[in-house]
C-alpha positions in Angstrom: 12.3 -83.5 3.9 10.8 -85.0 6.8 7.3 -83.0 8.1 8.2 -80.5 11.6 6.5 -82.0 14.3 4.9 -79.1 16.2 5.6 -81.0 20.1 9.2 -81.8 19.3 10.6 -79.2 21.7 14.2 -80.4 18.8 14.9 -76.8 17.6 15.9 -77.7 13.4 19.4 -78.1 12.5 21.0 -74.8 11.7 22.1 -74.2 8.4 25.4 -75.0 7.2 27.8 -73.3 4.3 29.8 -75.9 1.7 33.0 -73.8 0.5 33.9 -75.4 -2.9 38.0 -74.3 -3.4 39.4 -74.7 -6.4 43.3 -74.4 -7.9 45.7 -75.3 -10.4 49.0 -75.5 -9.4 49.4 -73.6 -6.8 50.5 -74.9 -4.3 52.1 -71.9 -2.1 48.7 -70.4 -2.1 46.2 -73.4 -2.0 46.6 -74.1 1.6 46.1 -70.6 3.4 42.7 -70.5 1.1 41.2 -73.7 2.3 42.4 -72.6 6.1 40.6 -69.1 5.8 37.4 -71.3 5.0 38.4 -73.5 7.6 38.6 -70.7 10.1 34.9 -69.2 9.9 34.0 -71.8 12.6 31.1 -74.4 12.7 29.0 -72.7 10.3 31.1 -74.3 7.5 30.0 -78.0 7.4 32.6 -78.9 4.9 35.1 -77.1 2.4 35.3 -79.4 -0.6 38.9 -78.9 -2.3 38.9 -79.9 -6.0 42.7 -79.9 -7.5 42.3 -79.4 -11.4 45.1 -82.2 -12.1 48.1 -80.0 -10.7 51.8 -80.9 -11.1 53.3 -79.1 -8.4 52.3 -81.2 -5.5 49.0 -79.3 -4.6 47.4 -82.9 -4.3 49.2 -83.7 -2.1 49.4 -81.0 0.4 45.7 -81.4 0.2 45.4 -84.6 0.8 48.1 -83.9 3.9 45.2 -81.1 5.5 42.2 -83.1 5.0 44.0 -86.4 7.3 44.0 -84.1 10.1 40.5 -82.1 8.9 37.4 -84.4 9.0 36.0 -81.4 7.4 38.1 -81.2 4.6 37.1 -83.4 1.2 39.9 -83.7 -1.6 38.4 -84.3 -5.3 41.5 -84.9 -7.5 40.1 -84.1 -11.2 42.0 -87.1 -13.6 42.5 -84.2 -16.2 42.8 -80.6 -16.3 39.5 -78.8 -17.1 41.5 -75.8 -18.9 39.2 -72.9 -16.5 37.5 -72.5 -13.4 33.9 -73.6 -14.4 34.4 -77.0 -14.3 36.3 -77.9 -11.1 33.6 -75.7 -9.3 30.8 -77.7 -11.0 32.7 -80.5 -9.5 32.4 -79.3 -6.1 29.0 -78.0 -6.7 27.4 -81.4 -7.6 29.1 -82.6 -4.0 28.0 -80.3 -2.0 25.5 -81.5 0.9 24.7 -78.7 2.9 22.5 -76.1 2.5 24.0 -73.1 1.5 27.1 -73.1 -1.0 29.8 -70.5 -1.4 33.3 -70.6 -4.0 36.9 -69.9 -3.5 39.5 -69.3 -5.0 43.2 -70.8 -4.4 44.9 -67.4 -4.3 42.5 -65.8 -1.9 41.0 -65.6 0.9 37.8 -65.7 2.9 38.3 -62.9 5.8 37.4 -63.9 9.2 33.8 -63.7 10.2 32.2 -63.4 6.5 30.4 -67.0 6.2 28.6 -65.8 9.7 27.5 -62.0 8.2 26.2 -63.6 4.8 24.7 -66.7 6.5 22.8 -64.6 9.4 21.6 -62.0 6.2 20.4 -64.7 4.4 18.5 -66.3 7.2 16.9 -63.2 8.8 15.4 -62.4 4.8 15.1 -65.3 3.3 16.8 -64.8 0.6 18.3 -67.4 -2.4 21.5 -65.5 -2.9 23.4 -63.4 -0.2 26.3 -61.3 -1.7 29.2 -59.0 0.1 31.9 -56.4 -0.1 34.7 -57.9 -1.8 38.3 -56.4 -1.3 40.9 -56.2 -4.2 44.1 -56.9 -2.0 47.3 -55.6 -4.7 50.4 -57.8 -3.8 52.6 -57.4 -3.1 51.7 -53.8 -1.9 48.9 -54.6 -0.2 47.1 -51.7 -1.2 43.1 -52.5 -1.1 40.4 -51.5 -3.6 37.0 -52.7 -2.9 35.0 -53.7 -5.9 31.6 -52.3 -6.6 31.2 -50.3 -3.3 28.5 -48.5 -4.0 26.4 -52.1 -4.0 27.4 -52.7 -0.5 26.9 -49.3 1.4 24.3 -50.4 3.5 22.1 -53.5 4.3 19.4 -54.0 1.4 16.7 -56.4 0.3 16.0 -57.2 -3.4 12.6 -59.4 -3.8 14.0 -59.2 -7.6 17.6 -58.1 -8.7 15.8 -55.9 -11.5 14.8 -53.9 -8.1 19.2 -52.9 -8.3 20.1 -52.9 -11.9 23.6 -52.5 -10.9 24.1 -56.1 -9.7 25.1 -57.0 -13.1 28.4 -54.9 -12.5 29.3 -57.3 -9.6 29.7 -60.4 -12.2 31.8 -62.3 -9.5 30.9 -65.2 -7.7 33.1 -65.6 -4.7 32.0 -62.7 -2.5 28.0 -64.2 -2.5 26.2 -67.2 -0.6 24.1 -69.2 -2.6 21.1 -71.6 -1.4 22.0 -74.9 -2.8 18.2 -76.2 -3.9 18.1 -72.6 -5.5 21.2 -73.4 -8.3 20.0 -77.5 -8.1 15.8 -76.3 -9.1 17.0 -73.9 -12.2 19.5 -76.2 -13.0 22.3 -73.2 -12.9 26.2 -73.9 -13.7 29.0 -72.6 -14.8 30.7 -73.1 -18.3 32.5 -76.2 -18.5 36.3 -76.6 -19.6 38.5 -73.2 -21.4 35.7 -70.4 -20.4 37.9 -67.4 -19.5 34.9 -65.5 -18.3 33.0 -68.3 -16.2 31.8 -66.2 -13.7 30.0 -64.0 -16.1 27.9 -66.8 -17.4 26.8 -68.3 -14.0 26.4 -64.4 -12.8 23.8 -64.1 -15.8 21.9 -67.5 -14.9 21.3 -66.4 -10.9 20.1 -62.8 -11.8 17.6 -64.8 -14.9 16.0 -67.1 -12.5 15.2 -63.5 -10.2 16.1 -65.0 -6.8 15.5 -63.1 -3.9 18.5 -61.5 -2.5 20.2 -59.8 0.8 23.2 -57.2 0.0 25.3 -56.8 3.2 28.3 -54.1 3.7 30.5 -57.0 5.6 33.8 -57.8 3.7 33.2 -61.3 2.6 36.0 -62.2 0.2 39.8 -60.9 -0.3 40.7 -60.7 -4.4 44.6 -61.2 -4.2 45.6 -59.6 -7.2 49.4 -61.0 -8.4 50.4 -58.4 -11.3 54.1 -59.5 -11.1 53.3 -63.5 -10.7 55.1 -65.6 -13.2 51.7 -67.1 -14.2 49.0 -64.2 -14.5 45.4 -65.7 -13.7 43.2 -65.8 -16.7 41.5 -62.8 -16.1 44.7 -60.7 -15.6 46.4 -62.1 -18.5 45.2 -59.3 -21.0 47.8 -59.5 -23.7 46.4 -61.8 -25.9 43.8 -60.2 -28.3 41.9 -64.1 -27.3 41.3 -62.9 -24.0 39.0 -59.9 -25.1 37.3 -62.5 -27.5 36.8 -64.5 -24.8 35.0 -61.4 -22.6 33.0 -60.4 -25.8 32.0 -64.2 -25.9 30.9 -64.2 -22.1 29.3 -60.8 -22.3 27.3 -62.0 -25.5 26.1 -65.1 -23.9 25.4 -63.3 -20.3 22.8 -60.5 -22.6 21.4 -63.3 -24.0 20.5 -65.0 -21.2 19.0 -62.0 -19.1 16.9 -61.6 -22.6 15.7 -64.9 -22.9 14.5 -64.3 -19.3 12.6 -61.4 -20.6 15.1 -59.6 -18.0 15.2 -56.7 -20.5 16.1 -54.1 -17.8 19.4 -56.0 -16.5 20.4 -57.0 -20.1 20.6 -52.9 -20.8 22.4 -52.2 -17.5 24.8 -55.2 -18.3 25.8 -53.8 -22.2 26.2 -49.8 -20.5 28.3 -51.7 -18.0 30.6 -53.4 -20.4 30.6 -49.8 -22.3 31.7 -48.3 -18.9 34.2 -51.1 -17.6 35.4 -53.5 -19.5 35.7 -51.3 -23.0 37.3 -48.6 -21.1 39.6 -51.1 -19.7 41.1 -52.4 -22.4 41.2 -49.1 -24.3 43.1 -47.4 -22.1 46.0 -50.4 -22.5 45.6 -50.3 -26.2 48.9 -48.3 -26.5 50.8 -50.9 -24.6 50.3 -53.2 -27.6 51.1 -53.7 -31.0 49.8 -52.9 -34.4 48.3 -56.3 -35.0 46.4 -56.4 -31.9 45.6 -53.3 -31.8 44.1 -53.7 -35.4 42.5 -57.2 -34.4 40.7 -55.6 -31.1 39.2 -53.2 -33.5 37.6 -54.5 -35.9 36.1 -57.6 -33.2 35.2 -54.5 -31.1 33.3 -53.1 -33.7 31.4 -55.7 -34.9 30.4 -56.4 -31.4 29.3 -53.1 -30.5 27.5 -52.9 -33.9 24.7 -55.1 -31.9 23.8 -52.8 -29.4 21.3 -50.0 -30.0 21.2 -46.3 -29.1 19.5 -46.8 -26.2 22.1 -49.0 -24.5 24.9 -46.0 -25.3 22.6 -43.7 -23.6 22.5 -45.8 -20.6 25.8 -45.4 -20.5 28.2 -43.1 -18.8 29.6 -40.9 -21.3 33.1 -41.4 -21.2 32.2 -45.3 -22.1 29.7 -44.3 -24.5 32.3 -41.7 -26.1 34.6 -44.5 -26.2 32.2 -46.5 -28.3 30.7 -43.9 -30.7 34.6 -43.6 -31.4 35.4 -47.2 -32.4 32.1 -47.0 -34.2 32.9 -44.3 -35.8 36.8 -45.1 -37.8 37.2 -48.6 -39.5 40.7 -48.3 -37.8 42.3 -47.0 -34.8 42.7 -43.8 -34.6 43.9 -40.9 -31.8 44.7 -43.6 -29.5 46.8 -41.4 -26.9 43.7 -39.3 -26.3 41.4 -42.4 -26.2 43.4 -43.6 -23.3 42.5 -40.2 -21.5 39.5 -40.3 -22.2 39.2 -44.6 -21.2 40.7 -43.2 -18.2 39.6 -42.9 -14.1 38.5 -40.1 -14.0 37.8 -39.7 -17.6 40.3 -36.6 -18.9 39.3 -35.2 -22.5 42.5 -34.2 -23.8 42.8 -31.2 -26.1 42.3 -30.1 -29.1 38.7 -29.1 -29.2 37.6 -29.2 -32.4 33.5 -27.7 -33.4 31.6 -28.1 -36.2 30.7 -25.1 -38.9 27.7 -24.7 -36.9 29.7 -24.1 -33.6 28.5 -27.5 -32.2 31.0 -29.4 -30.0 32.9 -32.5 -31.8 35.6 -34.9 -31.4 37.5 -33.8 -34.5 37.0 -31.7 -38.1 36.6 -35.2 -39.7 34.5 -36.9 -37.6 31.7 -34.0 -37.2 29.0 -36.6 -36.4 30.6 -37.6 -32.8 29.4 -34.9 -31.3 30.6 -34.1 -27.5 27.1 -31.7 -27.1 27.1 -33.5 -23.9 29.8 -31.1 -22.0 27.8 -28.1 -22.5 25.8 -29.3 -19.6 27.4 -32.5 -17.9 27.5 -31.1 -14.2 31.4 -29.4 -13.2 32.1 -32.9 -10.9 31.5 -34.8 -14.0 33.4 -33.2 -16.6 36.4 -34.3 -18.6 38.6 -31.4 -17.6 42.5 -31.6 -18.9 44.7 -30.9 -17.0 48.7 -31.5 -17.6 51.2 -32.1 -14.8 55.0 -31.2 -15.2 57.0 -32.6 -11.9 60.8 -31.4 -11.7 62.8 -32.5 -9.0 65.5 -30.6 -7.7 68.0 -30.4 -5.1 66.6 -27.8 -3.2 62.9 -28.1 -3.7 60.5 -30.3 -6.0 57.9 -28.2 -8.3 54.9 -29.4 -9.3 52.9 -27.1 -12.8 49.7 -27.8 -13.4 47.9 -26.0 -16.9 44.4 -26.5 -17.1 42.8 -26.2 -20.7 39.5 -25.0 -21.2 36.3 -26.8 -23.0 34.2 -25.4 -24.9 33.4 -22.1 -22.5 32.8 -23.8 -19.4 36.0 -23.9 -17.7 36.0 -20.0 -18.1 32.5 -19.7 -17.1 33.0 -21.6 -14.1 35.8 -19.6 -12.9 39.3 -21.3 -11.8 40.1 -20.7 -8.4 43.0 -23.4 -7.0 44.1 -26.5 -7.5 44.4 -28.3 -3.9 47.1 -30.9 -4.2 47.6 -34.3 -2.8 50.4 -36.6 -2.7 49.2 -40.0 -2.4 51.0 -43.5 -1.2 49.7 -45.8 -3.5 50.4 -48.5 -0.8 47.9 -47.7 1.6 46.3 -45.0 0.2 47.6 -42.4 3.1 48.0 -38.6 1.8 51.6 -37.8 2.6 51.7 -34.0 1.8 49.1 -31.4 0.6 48.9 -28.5 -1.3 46.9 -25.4 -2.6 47.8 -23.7 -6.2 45.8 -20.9 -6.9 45.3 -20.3 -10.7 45.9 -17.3 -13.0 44.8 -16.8 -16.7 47.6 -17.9 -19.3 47.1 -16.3 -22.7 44.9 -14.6 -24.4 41.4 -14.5 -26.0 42.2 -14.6 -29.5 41.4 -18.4 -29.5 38.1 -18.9 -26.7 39.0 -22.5 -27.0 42.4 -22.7 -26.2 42.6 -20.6 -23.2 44.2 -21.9 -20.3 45.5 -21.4 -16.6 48.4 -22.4 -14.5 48.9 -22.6 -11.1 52.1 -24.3 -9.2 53.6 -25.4 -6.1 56.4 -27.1 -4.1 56.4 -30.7 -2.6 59.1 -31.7 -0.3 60.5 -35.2 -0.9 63.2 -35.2 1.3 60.2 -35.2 3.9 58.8 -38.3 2.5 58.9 -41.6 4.7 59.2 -44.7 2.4 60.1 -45.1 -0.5 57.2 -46.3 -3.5 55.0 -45.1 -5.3 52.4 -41.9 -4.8 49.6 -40.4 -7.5 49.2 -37.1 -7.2 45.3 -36.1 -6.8 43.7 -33.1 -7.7 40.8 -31.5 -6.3 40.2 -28.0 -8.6 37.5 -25.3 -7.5 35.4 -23.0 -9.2 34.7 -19.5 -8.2 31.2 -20.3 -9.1 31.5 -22.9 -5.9 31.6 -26.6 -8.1 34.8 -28.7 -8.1 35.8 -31.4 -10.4 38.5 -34.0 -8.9 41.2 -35.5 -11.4 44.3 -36.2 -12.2 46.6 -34.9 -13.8 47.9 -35.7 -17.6 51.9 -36.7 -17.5 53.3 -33.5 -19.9 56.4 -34.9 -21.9 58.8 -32.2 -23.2 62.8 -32.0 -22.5 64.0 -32.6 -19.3 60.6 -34.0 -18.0 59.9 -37.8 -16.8 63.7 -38.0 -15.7 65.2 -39.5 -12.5 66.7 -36.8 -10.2 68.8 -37.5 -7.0 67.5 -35.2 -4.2 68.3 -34.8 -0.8 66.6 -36.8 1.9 66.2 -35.7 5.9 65.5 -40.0 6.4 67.4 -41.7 3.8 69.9 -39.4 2.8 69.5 -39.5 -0.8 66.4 -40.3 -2.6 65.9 -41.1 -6.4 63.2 -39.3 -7.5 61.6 -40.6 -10.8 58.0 -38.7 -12.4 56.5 -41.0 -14.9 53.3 -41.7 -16.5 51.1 -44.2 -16.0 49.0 -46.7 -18.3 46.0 -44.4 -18.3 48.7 -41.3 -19.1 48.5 -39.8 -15.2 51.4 -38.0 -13.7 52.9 -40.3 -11.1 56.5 -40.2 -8.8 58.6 -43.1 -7.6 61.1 -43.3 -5.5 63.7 -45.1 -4.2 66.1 -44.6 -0.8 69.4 -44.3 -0.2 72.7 -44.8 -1.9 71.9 -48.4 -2.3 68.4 -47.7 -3.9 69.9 -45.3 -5.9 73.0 -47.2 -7.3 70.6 -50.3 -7.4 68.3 -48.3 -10.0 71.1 -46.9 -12.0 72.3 -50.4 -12.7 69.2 -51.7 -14.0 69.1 -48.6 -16.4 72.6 -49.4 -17.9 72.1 -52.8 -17.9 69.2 -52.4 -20.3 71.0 -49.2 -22.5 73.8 -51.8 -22.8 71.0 -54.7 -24.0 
């Protein structure tokens, strides 16, 4: 770099962003992702699009935007790299400015984001700028922003052991990286069939302790396509390889933090898999077969056999439950309440078993996982059950909740009311609300069985369109604490069934209460006659298959 000249009245060139895009066939999404980069104005020297061999004519629309983009470079990889790491290495290595960012092919950069991380970085000087991203699900278009509570306000990191959390945030897309920073510690991604890419590079930054701006701008949209025909990597979850692959990825991301002597992240990274990824996939186990459910197992366990007891401490303790659980039974075992319990928020399903010394545990023959931990976890925090029956009638729609005491301290507390919300999943508006007070059900022959019901009508034939909604739950203590849930899907006769009712906008509405993955109590619904007939053809069509 040439010396500054202290007369030249020349103010330095201002720093520019490379946006490195990569894709794989797919070519109805590549082109709105390298526009979106396009679109943050001059501040993005060049966006570097490398196509990992595709086959559906992504080349070549690429090639047909950069003729009419000076700013636009094509790299056309001769083979396919089999993952992400390697096609962004590729753009990496051709990257001349002097800040670097990555994209994706099916998302997008929202307007205005390489200006808020590029201005955060310059005003602190800092190697790595990250930013709100947005989960966007398609097509819904509900939005979910991933790990929000990093990106509630402006903060400087002179170390990322300052924020322990960062290793929750284990993407790269929604951060701005100085270029000379990744070229002097030599930092890349995982070349060729590395499921978890991002994990590994994630773990490199946060070793070499750069110094780091966190701004509350949203800087990336995560276009999540659950019903594509090809799932992306990440999402394709039904293959016991792809957890191997996450196992392998966390492993090496630990091990890199710890040959960094970054001890402090390394523990925050295994309570976060404990937290995330283990309640994840727990929570899906009863969505898959013996084998796998056998093969995740036994892989789990060993792999959770290499952290100590101060890494389940760290961790939340539905997570750390979780764990102890696996642990705990060569083979699975209780799965239906596992998935409670692996849910958000974290329900402990009933019953409540204690040892010969009264002590909390999960059942009679497992008294060494011990649940001492709910006799003083705070009300908000605590695992409450709480099962949902939804009937839908002709004349009105009624909703029974029964809430199960544990261990003393739901009875201690004092239930007051359950205040109900009906929630669009699209969009997250609240579309009717409730309040339920509670009365004692039962008797006290069996302290740890008690429970308490409270109900209440919804009106469906008020509701607008038709979808899906989750019913929230917000329950209240006399004692002045609250705990908000959800509420577990009761099965029995008659329940989970599809009801025509009566609609004020659409004349008839199907009305269907299911449960979902994590065992909630949900409704969907579909309008009109149409709607209606349209549903009740699928469901002969597959009685007839």
């Amino acid at each position: 770099m040439n010396p500054v000249d202290p007369a030249d009245p020349t103010p330095p060139p201002a720093p520019t962003v490379t946006v490195v895009v990569i894709g794989y066939d797919d070519v109805a999404h590549v082109a709105d992702a390298v526009r979106s980069a396009l679109a943050q104005g001059p501040a993005v020297r060049e966006v570097i699009a490398v196509d990992d061999c595709s086959t559906d004519g992504s080349g070549a629309l690429l090639d047909g935007l950069a003729a009419h983009e000076p700013r636009l470079t094509v790299v056309h990889r001769e083979t396919n790299s089999g993952g992400c790491g390697t096609p962004r290495n590729d753009g990496l290595a051709r990257a001349t400015s002097s800040y670097v960012m990555f994209l994706d092919s099916d998302d997008v950069l929202p307007p205005g984001a390489v200006d808020a991380l590029l201005d955060a970085a310059g005003r602190h000087g800092a190697q790595v700028t990250a930013g709100l991203c947005v989960r966007r699900e398609l097509p819904s278009g509900r939005e979910v922003p991933w790990q929000p509570e990093l990106y509630a306000k402006e903060r400087v990191l002179d170390t990322p052991e300052q924020r322990p959390r960062l290793v929750r945030d284990t993407l790269c897309v929604n951060k701005l990286y100085r270029a000379d920073f990744l070229r002097a510690h030599a930092i890349r991604f995982p070349d060729g069939r590395f499921v978890y890419e991002d994990f590994v590079f994630g773990a490199r930054v946060l070793a070499a302790a750069p110094r780091m701006a966190l701004v509350p701008d949203r800087v990336y949209v995560w276009h999540v396509r659950r019903a594509a025909g090809k799932l992306s990597l990440s999402l394709d979850r039904a293959s016991v390889d792809n957890w191997q692959a996450r196992l392998d990825a966390h492993r090496q991301s630990v091990a890199l933090l710890l040959d960094a002597s970054r001890k402090r992240l390394a523990r925050a990274s295994r309570s976060a898999f404990l937290d995330h990824s283990l309640r994840m996939y727990a929570r899906e186990l009863d969505l898959r077969g013996p084998e796998y459910r056998a093969e995740w197992w036994t892989r789990t366990r060993a792999y959770l056999e290499t952290f100590d007891t101060a890494d389940f401490d760290a961790a939340p303790a539905p997570g750390r439950l979780v764990g102890r659980l696996i642990l705990a039974s060569p083979a699975p075992r209780d799965l239906p309440r596992l998935k409670e319990l692996a849910a958000r928020p974290a329900r402990l399903l009933p019953p409540y078993a204690r040892a010969p010394d009264g002590t909390p545990v999960w059942s009679p023959d497992l008294p060494q996982l011990t649940l001492e931990h709910v006799l003083h976890r705070p009300m908000h925090l605590l695992p409450v059950a709480v099962d949902g029956a939804l009937r839908p009638g002709v004349r009105s729609t009624r909703l029974t909740l029964r809430l199960h005491e544990l261990y003393g301290r739901v009875a201690d507390a004092g239930p007051r009311e359950a205040r109900v919300e009906l929630v669009e999943r699209k969009g997250g508006t609240v579309v009717q609300r409730r309040t339920a007070p509670f009365s004692r059900y039962g008797t006290d022959d069996e302290p740890d069985g008690r429970t308490w019901t409270a109900s209440t009508t919804l009106d469906l034939s008020a509701l607008g369109r038709p979808g899906t909604c989750d019913i929230r739950l917000r329950l209240t203590f006399v004692d002045g604490t609250h705990r908000d849930t959800t509420p577990h899907a009761a099965h029995g006769p008659g329940l989970l069934r599809r009801t025509a009712v009566p609609s004020r906008r659409h004349g008839v509405l199907l009305a269907q209460p299911y449960a979902t993955h994590s065992g909630a109590l949900a409704l969907r619904t579909a309008a009109g006659v149409r709607g209606v007939v349209s549903v009740v053809r699928r469901r002969v069509a597959r009685l007839l298959r």
